[in-house]
PAKEZA-316291 format. One record per residue (C-alpha): residue in three letters; chain; x, z, y. Coordinates in nm, 4 decimals. Example, Ala and Ser with C-alpha at 12.3 -4.5 7.8 and 13.67 -1.06 7.14 Angstrom:
@rest:ALA; kette:A; X:1.2300; Z:0.7800; Y:-0.4500 .
@rest:SER; kette:A; X:1.3670; Z:0.7140; Y:-0.1060 .
***
This chain:
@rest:UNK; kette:A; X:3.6002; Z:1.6317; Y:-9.2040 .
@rest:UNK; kette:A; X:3.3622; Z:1.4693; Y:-8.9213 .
@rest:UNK; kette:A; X:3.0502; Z:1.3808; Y:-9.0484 .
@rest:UNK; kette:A; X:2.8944; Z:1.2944; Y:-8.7913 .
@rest:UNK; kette:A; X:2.8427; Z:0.8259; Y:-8.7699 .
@rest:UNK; kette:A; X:3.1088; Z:0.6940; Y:-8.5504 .
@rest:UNK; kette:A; X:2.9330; Z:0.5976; Y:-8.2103 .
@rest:UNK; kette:A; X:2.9194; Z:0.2335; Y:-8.0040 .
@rest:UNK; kette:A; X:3.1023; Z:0.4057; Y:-7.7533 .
@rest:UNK; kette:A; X:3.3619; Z:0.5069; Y:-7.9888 .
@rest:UNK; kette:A; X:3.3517; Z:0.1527; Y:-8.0893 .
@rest:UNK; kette:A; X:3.4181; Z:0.0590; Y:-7.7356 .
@rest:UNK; kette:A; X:3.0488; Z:-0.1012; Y:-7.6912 .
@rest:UNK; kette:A; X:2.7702; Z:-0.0702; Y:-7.4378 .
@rest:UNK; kette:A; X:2.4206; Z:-0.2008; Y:-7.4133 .
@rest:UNK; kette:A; X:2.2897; Z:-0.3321; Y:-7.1114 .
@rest:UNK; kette:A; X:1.9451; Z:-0.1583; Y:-6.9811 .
@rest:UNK; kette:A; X:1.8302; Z:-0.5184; Y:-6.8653 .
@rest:UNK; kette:A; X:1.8741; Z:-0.7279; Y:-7.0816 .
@rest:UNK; kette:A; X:1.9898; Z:-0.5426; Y:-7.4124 .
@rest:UNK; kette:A; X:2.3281; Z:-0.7504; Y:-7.4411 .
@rest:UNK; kette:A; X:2.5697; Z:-0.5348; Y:-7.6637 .
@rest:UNK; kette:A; X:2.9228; Z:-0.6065; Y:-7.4068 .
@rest:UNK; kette:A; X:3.2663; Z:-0.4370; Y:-7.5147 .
@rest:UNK; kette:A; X:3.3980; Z:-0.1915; Y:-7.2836 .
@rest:UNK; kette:A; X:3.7362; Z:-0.0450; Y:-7.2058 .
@rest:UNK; kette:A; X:3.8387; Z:0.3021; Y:-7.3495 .
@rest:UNK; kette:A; X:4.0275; Z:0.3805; Y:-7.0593 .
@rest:UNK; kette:A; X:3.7796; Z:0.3282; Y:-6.8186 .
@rest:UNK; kette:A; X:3.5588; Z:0.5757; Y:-6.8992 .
@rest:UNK; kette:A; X:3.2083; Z:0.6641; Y:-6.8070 .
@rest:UNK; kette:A; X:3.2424; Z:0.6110; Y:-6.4331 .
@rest:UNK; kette:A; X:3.3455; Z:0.2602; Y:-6.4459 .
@rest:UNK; kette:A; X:3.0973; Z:0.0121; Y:-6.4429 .
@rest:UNK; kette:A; X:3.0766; Z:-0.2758; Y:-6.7208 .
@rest:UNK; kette:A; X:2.9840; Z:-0.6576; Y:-6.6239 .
@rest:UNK; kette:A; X:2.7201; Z:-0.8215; Y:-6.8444 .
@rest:UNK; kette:A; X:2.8419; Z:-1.1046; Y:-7.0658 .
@rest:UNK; kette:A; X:2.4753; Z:-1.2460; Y:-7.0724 .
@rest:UNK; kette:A; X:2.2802; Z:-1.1255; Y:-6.7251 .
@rest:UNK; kette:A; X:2.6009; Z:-1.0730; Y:-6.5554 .
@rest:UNK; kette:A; X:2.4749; Z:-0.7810; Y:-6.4358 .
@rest:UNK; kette:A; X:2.6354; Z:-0.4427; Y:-6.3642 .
@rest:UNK; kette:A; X:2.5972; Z:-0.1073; Y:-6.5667 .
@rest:UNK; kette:A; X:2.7518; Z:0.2474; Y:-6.6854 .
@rest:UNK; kette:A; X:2.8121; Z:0.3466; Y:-7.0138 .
@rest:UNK; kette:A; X:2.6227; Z:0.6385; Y:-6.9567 .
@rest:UNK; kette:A; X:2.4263; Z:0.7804; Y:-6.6053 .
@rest:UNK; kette:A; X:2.6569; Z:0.8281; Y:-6.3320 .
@rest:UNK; kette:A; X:2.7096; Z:1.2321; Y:-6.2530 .
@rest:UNK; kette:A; X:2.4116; Z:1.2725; Y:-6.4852 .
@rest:UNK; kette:A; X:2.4513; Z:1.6994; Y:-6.5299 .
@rest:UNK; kette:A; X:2.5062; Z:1.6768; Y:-6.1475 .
@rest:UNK; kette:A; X:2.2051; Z:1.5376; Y:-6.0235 .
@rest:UNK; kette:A; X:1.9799; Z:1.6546; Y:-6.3278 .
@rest:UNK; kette:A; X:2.0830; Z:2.0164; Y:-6.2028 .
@rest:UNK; kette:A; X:2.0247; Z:1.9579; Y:-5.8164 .
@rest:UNK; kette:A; X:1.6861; Z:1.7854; Y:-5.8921 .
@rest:UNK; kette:A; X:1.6268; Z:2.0648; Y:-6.0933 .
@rest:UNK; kette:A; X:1.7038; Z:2.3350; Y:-5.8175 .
@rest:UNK; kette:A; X:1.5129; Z:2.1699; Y:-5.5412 .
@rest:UNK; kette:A; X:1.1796; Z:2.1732; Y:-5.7979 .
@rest:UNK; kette:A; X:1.2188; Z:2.5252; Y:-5.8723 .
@rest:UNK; kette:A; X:1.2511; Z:2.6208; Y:-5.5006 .
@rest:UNK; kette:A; X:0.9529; Z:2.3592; Y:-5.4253 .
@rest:UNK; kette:A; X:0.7547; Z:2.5586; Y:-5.7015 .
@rest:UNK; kette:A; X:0.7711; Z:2.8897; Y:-5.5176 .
@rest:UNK; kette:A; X:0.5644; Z:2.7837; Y:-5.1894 .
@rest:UNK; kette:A; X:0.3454; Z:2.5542; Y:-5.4438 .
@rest:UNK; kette:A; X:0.2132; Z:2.9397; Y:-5.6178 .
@rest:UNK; kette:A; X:0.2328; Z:3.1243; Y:-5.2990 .
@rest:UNK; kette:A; X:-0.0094; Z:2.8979; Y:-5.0808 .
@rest:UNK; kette:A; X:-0.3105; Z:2.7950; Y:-5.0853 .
@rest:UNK; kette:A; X:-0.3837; Z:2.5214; Y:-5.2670 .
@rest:UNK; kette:A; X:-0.7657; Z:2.4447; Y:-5.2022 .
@rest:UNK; kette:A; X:-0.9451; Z:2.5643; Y:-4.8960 .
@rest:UNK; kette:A; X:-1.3103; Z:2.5996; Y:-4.9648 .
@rest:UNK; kette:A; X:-1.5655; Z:2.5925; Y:-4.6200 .
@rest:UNK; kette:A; X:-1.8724; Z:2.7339; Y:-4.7104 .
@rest:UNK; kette:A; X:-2.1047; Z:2.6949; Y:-4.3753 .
@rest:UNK; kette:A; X:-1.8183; Z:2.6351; Y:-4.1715 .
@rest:UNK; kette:A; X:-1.6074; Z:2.9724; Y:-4.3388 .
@rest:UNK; kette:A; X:-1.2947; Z:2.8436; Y:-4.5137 .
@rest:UNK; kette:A; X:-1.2310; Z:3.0456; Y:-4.8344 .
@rest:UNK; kette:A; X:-0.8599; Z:2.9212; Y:-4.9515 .
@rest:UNK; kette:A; X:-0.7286; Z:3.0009; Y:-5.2934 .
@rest:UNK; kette:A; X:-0.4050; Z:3.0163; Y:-5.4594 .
@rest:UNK; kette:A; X:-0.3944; Z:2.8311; Y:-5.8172 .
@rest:UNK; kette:A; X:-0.3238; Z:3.1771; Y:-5.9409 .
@rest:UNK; kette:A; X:-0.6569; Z:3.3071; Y:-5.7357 .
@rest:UNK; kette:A; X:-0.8528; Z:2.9461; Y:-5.8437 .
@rest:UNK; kette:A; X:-0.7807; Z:3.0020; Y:-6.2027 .
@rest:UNK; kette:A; X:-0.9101; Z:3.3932; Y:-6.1598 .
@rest:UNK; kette:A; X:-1.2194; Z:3.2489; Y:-6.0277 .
@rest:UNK; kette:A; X:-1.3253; Z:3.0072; Y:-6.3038 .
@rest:UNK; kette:A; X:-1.2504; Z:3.3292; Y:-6.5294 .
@rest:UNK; kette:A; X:-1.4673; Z:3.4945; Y:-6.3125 .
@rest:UNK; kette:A; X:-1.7540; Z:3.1896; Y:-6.3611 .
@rest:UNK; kette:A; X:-1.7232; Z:3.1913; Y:-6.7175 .
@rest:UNK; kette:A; X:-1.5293; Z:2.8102; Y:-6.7300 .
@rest:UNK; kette:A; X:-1.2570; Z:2.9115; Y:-6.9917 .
@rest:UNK; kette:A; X:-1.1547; Z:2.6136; Y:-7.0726 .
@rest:UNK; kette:A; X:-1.1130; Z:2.4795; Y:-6.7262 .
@rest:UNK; kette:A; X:-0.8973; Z:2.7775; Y:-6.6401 .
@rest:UNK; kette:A; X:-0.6736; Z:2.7557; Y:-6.9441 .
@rest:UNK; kette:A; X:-0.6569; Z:2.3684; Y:-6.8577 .
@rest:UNK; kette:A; X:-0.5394; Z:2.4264; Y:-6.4930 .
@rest:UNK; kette:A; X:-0.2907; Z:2.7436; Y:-6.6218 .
@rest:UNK; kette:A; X:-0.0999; Z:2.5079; Y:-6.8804 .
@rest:UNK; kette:A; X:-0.0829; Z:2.1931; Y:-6.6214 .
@rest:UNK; kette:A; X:0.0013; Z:2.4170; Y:-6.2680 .
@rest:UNK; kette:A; X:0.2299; Z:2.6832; Y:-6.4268 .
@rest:UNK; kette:A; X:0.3369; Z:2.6733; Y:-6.8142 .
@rest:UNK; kette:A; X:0.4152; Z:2.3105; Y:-6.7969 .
@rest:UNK; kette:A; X:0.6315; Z:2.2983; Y:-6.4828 .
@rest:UNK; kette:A; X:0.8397; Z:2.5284; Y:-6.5938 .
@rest:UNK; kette:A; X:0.9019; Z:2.4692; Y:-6.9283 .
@rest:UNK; kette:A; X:1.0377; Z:2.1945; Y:-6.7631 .
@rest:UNK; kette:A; X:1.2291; Z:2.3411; Y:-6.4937 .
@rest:UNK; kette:A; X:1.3771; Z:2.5371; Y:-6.7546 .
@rest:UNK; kette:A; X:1.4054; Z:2.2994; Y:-7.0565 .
@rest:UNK; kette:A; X:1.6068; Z:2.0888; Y:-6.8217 .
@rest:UNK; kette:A; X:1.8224; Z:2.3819; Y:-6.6799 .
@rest:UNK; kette:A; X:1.9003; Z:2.4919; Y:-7.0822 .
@rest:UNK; kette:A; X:1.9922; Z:2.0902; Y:-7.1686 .
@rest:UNK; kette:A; X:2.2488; Z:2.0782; Y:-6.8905 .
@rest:UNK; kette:A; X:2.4087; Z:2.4335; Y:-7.0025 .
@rest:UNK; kette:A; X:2.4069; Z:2.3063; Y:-7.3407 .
@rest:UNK; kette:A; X:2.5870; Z:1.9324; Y:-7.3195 .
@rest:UNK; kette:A; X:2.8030; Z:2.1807; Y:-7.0079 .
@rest:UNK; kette:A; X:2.9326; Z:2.4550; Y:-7.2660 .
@rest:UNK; kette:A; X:2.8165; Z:2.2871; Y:-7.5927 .
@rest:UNK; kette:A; X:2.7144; Z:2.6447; Y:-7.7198 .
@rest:UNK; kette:A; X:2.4971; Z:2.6301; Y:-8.0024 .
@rest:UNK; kette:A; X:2.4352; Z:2.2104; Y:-7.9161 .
@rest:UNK; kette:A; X:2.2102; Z:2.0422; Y:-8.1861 .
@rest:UNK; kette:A; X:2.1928; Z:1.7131; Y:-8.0403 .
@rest:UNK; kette:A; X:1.9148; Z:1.5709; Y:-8.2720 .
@rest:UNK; kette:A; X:1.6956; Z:1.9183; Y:-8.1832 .
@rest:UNK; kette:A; X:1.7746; Z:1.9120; Y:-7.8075 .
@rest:UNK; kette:A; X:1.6919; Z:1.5274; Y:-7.7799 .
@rest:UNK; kette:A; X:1.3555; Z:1.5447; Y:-7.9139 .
@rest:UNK; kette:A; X:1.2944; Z:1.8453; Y:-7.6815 .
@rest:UNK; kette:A; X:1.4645; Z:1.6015; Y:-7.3775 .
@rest:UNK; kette:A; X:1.1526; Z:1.3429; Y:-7.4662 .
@rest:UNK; kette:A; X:0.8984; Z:1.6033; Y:-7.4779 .
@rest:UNK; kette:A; X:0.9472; Z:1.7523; Y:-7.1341 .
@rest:UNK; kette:A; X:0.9523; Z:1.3503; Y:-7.0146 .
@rest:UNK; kette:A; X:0.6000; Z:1.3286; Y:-7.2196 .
@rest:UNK; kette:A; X:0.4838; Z:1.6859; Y:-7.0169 .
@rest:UNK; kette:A; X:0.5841; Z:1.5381; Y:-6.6768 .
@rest:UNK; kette:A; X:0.3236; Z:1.3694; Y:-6.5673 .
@rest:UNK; kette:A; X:0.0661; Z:1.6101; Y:-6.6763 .
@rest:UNK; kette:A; X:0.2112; Z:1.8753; Y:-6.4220 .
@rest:UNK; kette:A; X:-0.0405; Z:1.6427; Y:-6.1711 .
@rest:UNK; kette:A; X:-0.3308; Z:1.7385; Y:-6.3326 .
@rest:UNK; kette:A; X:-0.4196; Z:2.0237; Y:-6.0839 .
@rest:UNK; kette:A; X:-0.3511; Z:1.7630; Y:-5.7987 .
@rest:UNK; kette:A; X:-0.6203; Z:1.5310; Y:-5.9473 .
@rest:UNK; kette:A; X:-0.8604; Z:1.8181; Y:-5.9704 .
@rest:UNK; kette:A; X:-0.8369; Z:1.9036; Y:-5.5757 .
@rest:UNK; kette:A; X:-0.8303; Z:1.5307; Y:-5.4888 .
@rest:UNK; kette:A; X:-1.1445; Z:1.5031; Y:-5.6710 .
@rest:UNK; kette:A; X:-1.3328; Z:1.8058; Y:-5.5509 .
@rest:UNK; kette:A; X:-1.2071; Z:1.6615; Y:-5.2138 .
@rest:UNK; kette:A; X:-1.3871; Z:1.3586; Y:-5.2804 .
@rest:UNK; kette:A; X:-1.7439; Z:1.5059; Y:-5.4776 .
@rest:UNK; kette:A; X:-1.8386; Z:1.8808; Y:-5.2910 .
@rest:UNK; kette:A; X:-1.8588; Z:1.7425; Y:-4.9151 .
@rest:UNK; kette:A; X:-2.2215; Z:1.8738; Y:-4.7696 .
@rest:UNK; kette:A; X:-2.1035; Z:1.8227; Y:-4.4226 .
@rest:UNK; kette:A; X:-2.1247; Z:2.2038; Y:-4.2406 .
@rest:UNK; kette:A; X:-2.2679; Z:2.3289; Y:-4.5777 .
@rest:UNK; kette:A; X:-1.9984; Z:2.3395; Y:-4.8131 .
@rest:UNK; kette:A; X:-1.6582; Z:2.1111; Y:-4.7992 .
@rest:UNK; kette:A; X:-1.3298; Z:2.1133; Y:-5.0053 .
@rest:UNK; kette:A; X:-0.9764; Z:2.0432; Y:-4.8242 .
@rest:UNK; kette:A; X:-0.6516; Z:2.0352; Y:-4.9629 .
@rest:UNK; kette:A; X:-0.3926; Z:2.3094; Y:-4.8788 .
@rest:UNK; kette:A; X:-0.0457; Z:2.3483; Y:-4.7603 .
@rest:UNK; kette:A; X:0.0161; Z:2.4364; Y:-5.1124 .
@rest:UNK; kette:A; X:-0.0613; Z:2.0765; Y:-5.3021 .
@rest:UNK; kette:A; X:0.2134; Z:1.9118; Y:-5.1464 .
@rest:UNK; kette:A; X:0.5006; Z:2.1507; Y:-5.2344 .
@rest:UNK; kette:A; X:0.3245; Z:2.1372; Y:-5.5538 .
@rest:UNK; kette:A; X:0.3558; Z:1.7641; Y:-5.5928 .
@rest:UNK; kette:A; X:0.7206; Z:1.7313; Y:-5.4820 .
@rest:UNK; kette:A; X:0.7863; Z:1.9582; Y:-5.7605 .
@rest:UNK; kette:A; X:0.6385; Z:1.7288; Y:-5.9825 .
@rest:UNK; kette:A; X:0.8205; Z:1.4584; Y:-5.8838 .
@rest:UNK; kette:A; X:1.0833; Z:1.6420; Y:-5.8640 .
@rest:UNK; kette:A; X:1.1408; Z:1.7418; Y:-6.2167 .
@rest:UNK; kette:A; X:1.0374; Z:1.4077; Y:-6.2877 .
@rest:UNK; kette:A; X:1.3619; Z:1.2284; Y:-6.1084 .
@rest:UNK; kette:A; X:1.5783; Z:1.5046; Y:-6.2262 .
@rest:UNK; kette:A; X:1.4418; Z:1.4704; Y:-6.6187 .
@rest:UNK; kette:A; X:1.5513; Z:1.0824; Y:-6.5096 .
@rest:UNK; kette:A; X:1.8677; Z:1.1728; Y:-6.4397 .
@rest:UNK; kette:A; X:1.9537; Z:1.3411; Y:-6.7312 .
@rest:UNK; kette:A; X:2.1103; Z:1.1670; Y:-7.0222 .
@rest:UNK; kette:A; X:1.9956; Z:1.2481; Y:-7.3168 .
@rest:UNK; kette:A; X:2.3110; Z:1.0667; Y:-7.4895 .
@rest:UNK; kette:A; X:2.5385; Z:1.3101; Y:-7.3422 .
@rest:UNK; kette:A; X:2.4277; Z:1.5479; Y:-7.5840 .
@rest:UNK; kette:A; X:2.5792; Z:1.3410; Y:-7.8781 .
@rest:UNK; kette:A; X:2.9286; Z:1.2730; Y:-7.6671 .
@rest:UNK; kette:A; X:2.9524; Z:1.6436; Y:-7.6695 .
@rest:UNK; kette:A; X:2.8925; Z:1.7017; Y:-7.9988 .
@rest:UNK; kette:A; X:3.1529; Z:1.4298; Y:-8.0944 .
@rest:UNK; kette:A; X:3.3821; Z:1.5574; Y:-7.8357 .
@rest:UNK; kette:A; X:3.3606; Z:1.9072; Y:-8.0384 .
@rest:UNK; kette:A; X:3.4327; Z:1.7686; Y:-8.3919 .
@rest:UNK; kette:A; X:3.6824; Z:1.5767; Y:-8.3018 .
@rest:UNK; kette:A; X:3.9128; Z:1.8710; Y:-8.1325 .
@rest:UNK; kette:A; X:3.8238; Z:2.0728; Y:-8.4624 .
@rest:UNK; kette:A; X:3.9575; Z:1.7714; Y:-8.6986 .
@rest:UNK; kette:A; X:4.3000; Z:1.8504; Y:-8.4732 .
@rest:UNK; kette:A; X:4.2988; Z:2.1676; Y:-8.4976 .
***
């Protein structure tokens, strides 16, 4: 027996993102084909257009973006007119080195933990609505909203070296300047960001119907 609530799209209804109308749709149209407004007149899709497609090529172009973003500097530092650069690897090391714990663990989670539990949180959603192994859609949807909460944080490190940019300039004495690194690092930000965009997390739920239903036939 199929417990799971009967959706709106079941019920042949869509809601439109701009004004909230609730419009019927056409079974036999499916996802793909777009639905006019009754009240904006506006078009939409039932659900994001190619969604696993373009969540998964975002997804590959921030994890090849994040490679270059570890392995270049990311902060040069001139000390009388000697540039120093550091990695964010070799910049956390040193404010281990200086005693500031908490800025290091700060900088760790922001540069490295949370980028890719997002890079890979987002590669393990589109394997799950694609195979609909071990799919828990009201599990894997929370976890969808957390790594859009995350997101933004990833920019944290690029605030830091804007600001140390901005405060430690002593002329010839000492002067900060941004790397090659902080702008593969911030397309893999937004990266992730337009790919977590792209995914939808209502997908998960189609697939999970999609699997109930074929074992009520069987």
């Amino acid at each position: 027996m199929n417990l799971l609530i009967k959706t709106a799209q079941e019920s042949g209804l869509a809601r439109c993102p701009k004004c909230h109308k609730i419009n019927g749709m056409n079974h036999s149209s499916g996802n793909n084909a777009q639905i006019k407004c009754m009240r904006c007149q506006g078009l939409f899709y039932p659900r994001k257009p190619h969604s696993l497609q373009y969540t998964l090529a975002w997804n590959i172009a921030a994890l090849i973006a994040f490679i270059p973003a570890n392995l270049y500097p990311i902060m040069i530092l001139y000390s009388m007119g000697i540039g120093d650069p550091n990695t964010i690897l070799s910049g956390i090391g040193e404010f281990i080195d200086q005693g500031l714990y908490p800025i290091a663990v700060i900088i760790f989670a922001a540069s490295i933990i949370v980028p890719l539990i997002k890079i890979i949180g987002l590669f393990l959603l589109v394997y799950r609505v694609h195979t609909g192994v071990r799919l828990r859609p009201d599990k894997h949807s929370k976890f969808y909203h957390a790594l859009e909460f995350l997101g933004p944080w990833s920019m944290l490190d690029v605030f830091v070296v804007a600001l140390l940019v901005a405060v430690v300039e002593l002329g010839f004495v000492t002067s900060v300047s941004a790397g090659p690194a902080i702008n593969y690092f911030t397309l893999t930000v937004i990266f992730t960001m337009i790919a977590a965009n792209s995914f939808d997390p209502r997908l998960l739920w189609d697939k999970k119907q999609g699997i109930e239903n074929t074992k009520e036939k069987n």
